[in-house]
N, C-alpha and C positions, 0 to 999 in steps of 0.2 A: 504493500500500500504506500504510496506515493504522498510523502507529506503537504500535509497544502499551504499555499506559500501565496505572501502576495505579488501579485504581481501587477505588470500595466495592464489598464484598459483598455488601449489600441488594439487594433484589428490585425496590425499588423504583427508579423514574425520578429520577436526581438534578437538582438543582433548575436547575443550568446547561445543564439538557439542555432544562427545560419551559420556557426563558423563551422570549418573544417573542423573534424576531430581529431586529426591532427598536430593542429595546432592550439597553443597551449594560449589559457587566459591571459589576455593583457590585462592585471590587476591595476594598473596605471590607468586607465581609462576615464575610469570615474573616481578622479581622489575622493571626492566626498560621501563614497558608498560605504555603509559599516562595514565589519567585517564579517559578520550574519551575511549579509546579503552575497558579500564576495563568496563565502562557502558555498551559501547555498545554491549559486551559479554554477560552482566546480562541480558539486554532487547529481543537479541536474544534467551537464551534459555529460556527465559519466555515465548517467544510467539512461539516456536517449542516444548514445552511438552506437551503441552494443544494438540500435535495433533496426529494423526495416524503413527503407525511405515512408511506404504507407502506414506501417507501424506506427510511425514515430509523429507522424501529420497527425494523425489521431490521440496520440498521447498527449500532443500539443495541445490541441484543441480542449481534450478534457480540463488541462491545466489551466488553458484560459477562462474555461469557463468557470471552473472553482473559483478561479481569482474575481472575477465578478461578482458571484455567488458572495464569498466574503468580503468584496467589499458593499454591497448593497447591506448586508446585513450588519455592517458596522457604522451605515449609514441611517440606517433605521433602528437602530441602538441609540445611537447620538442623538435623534429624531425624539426616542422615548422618554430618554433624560432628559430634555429640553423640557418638553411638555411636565416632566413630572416635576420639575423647578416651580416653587411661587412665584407666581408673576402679581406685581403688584398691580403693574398698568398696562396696556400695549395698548398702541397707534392706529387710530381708525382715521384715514384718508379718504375727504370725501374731494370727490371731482378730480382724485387722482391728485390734486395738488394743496388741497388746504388738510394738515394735517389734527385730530381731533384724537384727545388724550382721555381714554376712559380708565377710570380707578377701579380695581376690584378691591370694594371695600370689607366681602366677605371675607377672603385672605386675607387683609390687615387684622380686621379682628379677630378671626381663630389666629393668627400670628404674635398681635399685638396685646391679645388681653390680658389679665390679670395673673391669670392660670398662669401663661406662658411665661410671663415676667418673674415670677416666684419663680416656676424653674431654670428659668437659665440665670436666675442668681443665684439658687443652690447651688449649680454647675461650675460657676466661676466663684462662687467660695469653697466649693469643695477642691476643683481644681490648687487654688489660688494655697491651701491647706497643706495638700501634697507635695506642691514643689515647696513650700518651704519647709516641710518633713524631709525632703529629699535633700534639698540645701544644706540645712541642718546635721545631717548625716552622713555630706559630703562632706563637709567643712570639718567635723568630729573625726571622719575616716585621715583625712589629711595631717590634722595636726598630730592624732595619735599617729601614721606613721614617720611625721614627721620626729617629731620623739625619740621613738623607737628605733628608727635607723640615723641619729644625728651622727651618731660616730660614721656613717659610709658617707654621707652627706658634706661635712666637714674634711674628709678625705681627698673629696671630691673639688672642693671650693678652695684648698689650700693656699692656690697660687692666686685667688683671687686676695685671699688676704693681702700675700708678700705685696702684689703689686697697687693694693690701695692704703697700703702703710697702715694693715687695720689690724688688730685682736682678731676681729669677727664681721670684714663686710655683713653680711648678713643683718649683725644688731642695727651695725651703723645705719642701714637703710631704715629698717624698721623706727629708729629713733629720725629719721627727719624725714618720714612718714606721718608717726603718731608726736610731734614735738607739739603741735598746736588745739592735741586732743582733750577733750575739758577733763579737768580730773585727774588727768593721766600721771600727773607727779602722786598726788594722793594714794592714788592705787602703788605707786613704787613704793613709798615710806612706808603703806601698812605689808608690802612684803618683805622690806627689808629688816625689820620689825619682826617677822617671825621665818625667818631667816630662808627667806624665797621660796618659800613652800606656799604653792599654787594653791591647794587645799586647807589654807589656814585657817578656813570660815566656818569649818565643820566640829573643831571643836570646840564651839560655844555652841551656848542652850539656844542663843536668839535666832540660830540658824537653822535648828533641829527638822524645822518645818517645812524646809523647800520643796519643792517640787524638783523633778527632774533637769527642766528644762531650765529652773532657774540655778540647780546647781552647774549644770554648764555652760551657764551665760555666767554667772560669776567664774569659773576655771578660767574661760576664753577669756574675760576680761584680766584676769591676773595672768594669764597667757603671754598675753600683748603683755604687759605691763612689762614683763622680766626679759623681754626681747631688749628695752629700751639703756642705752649706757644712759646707765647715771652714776652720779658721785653724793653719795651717803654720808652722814656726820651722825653719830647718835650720842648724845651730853647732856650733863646734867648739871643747871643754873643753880650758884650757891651762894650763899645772904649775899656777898659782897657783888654780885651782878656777871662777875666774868665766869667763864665757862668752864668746862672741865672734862676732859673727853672718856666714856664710860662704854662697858659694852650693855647691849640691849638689858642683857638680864639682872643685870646689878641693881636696877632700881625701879621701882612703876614710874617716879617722876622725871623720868630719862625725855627726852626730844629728840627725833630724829627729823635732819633737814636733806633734801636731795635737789640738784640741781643735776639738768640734761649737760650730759658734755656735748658742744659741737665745735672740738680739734680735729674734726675728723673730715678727710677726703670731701666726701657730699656735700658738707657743709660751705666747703671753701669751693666746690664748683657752685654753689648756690648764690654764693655772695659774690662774685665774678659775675655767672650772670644777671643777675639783681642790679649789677654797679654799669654794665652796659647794655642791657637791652632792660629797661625799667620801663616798657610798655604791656613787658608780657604779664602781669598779674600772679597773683597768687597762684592760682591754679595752672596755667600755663609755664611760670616758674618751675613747681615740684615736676609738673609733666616730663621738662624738657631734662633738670637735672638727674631727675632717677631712669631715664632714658639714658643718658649722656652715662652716666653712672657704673649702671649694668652692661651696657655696649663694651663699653672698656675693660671692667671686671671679667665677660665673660669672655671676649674675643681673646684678651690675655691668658685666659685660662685654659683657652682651647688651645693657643699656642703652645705654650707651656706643657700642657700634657701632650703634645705632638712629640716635640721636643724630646721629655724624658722617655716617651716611649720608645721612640726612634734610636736614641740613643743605648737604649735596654734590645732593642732588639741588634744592634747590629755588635754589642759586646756580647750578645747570647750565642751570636753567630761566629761571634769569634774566639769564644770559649770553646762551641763544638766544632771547628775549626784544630784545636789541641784533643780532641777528644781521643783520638789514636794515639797520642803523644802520654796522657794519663793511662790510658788503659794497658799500653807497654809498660808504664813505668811501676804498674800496680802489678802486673804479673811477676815481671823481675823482681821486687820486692818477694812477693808472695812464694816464689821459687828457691830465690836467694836465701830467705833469712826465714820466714815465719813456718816453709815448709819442711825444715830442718825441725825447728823448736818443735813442732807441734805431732 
């Protein structure tokens, strides 16, 4: 049985039907033909050479006419669906030239009523529910692996450190990301405070109560927080007014101050371009510098791992290069001196 395939509606013999069989497809022909089509052209005149010149007239013929066949019927498919679409209004022309707009106002209001408005706002809060269950779940999926493989991660990013003179690109972004975040110092001093543990909220009574979603909206926000360099002080003020530098635990009436450090790379492309193109704004500012930022960090880093691998692979090569050189020298040992002793 002979796959049915579309084909043209002309009357006439298409041109991969009249060639020789002989000669082989000019796939060139039609650059714009899929590659479906292109197959399906090979496999046809593969199985119409093998046949009779009246054979093959007739095979033809059948084929045209399926091709018709399926295309009427996909013609009155598209036909069906038309009509099964709401139409709110269509075009009545009268005198062929003056055109006259009639409303079906049945359709608007099985459309438009009451009913239908209650559910397709169920639909879009229910929808609207999910993706942000989904989001949510994404965002949790990420940070926990982020976490969890920091050490491959950090591995990975090393050269971006050397080359942005950082501890941690990474934090540094994250701090002149979250530098203008409300609160965001607040959130550092209470974890520095109990000594950067993300979950410090859970042992008090006042917390006991959360819900799910609200204890990982508090993690996430201490999350971010501990992304962020800062510089901590924690002291404790005594009669005479000067200070006195103490750790956390020493006292309840201790005070801890943190300010953001920005010594750091990002900072100083920031203020560069701040100091000459002072049209770009706030937001166009952080755009272009954490653009400018990461471009540099990662292209370096791409390098850089070229580099040392390149370099590992062509002294691995020239390690196994002596490998005949060790493994004589291991025998002769082994002959020498250990197969005596032993």
């Amino acid at each position: 049985m002979l796959p049915l395939c579309k084909l043209p509606t002309t009357t006439t013999t298409p041109r991969f039907l009249t060639m020789d069989p002989n000669i082989d497809i000019d796939i060139f022909r039609d650059l714009d033909a899929s590659f479906m089509e292109i197959f399906h052209r090979t496999q046809l005149q593969r199985y119409l050479e093998h046949l009779p010149p009246g054979e093959r007239e007739q095979q033809l013929n059948n084929i045209m006419a399926q091709g018709d066949l399926y295309l009427s019927q996909q013609q009155q498919q598209q036909q069906q669906q038309q009509q099964q679409q709401p139409r709110y209004y269509h075009v009545h022309w009268i005198f062929s030239h003056i055109p006259f707009i009639i409303l079906n106002f049945d359709q608007m209001w099985r459309d438009f009523s009451w009913r239908a408005f209650w559910a397709r706002t169920i639909d879009a809060i229910t929808s609207a529910v999910i993706m942000t269950v989904r989001a949510l779940r994404f965002t949790t999926f990420i940070i926990g692996s982020g976490v969890y493989f920091q050490g491959v991660v950090r591995r990975l990013f090393v050269f971006c450190d050397v080359i942005t003179f950082s501890d941690n690109f990474i934090r540094d972004m994250f701090t002149y990301i979250l530098r203008d975040s409300k609160d965001i110092l607040d959130q550092c001093v209470l974890l520095e405070r109990h000594l950067r543990n993300v979950f410090y909220f859970l042992q008090y009574d006042e917390y006991s109560n959360l819900s799910s979603f609200q204890v990982i909206k508090l993690a996430y926000q201490n999350l971010l927080a501990s992304l962020i360099n800062v510089e901590c002080i924690t002291y404790a003020p005594n009669s005479t007014g000067s200070t006195t530098t103490t750790t956390t635990s020493s006292s309840s009436a201790t005070t801890t101050s943190c300010k953001i450090l920005t010594n750091t790379l990002v900072f100083k492309l920031s203020s560069v371009f701040q100091e000459y193109f002072p049209a770009l704004g706030s937001t166009g500012l952080k755009l272009i510098t954490l653009w400018m930022y990461i471009s540099y960090a990662l292209i370096g880093d791409i390098i850089c791992l070229n580099i040392l691998l390149f370099v590992s692979y062509n002294l691995i090569n020239r390690f196994m290069g002596y490998k005949q050189v060790f493994q004589g020298l291991r025998d002769i040992l082994w002959n020498s001196l250990f197969n005596f002793i032993l």
